[in-house]
C-alpha positions in Angstrom: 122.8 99.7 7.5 122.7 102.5 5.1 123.6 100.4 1.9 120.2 98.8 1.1 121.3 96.3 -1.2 123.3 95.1 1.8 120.5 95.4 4.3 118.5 93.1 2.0 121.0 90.7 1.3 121.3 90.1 5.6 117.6 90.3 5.9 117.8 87.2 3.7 120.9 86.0 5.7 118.8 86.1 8.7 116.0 84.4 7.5 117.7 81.9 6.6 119.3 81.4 9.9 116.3 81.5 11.7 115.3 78.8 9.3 117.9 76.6 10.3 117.1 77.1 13.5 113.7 75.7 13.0 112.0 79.0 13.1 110.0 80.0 10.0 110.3 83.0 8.5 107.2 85.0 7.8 108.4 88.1 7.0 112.4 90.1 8.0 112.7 93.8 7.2 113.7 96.6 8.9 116.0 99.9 8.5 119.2 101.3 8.6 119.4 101.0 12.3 117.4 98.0 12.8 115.5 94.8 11.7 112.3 93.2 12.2 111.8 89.4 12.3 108.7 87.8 12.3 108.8 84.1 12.6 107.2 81.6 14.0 109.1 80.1 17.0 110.5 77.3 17.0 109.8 74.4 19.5 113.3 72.9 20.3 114.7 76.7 21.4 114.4 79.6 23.4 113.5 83.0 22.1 116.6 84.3 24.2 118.9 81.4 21.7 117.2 82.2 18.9 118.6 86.1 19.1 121.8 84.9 20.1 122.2 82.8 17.1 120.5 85.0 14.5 123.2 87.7 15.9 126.4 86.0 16.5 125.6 84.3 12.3 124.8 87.0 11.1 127.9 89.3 12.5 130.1 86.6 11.5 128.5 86.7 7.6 128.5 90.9 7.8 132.3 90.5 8.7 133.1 88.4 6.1 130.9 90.2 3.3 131.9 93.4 4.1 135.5 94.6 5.0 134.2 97.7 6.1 132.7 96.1 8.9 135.4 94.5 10.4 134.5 95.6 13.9 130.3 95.4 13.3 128.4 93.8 15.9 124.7 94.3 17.0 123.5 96.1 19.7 123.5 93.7 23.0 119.7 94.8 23.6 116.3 93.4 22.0 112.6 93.2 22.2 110.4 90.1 21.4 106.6 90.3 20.8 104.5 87.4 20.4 101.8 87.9 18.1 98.6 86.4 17.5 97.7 84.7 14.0 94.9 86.5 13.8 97.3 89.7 13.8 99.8 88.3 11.6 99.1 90.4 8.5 98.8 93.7 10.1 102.3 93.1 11.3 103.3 91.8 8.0 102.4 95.1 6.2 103.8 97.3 9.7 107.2 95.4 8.8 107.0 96.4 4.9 106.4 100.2 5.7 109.0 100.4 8.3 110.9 103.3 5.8 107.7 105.2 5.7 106.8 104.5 9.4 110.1 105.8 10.7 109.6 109.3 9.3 107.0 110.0 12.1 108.4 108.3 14.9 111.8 107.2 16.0 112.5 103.2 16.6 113.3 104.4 20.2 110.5 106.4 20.8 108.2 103.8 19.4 109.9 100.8 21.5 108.9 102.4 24.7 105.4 103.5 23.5 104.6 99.8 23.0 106.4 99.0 26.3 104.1 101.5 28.3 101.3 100.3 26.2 101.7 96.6 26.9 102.7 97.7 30.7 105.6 96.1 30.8 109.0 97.5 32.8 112.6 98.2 31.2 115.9 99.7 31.5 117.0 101.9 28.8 121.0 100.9 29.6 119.5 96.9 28.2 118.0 98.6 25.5 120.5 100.0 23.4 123.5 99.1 24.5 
């Protein structure tokens, strides 16, 4: 979302989602093209839910908010990281410098760096559909 007034107001909207679905909030952010949630996990849902809920809410709310967005929805693809507590706060202040982050690298481009890094296996066409 380009209108940052907007992008704050759903990175509040999905906090409090994830909320309701019994999964703190530590920190949401993000950019125009996408958002960072970090939250502790709840124990009565999946992580796979979780998504689905935060997205289909918070589509619903952007409709509603927003005429222009009439036909928004979010990309069909994610990623989900677990992180240690001991880790929490780096990711914390990674999250509040995404603006400044994203000069250097692309969200792509970074996504599949910390894919290879963490050796894990993907299909772009899940990605960013």
């Amino acid at each position: 979302m380009r209108d940052l007034e907007l992008r704050t107001r759903t990175h509040k909207y999905l906090a409090g989602v994830s909320m309701q679905l019994e999964c703190d909030p530590v920190l949401v952010g993000g950019v125009e093209d996408h958002a960072h949630l970090l939250c502790r996990l709840g124990r009565t849902i999946s992580q796979a839910d979780w998504i689905k809920e935060l997205k289909r809410a918070s589509s619903l709310w952007l409709k509603e908010q927003t005429p222009g967005l009439h036909s928004f929805q979010w990309q069909g693809g994610y990623a989900d990281f677990g992180v240690s507590v001991s880790n929490i706060d780096d990711v914390k202040r990674y999250i509040a410098g995404q603006d400044e982050h994203h000069r250097k690298i692309s969200f792509q481009d970074e996504l599949r760096l910390l894919l290879r890094r963490h050796q894990l296996k993907w299909d772009e066409k899940y990605l960013w559909e």
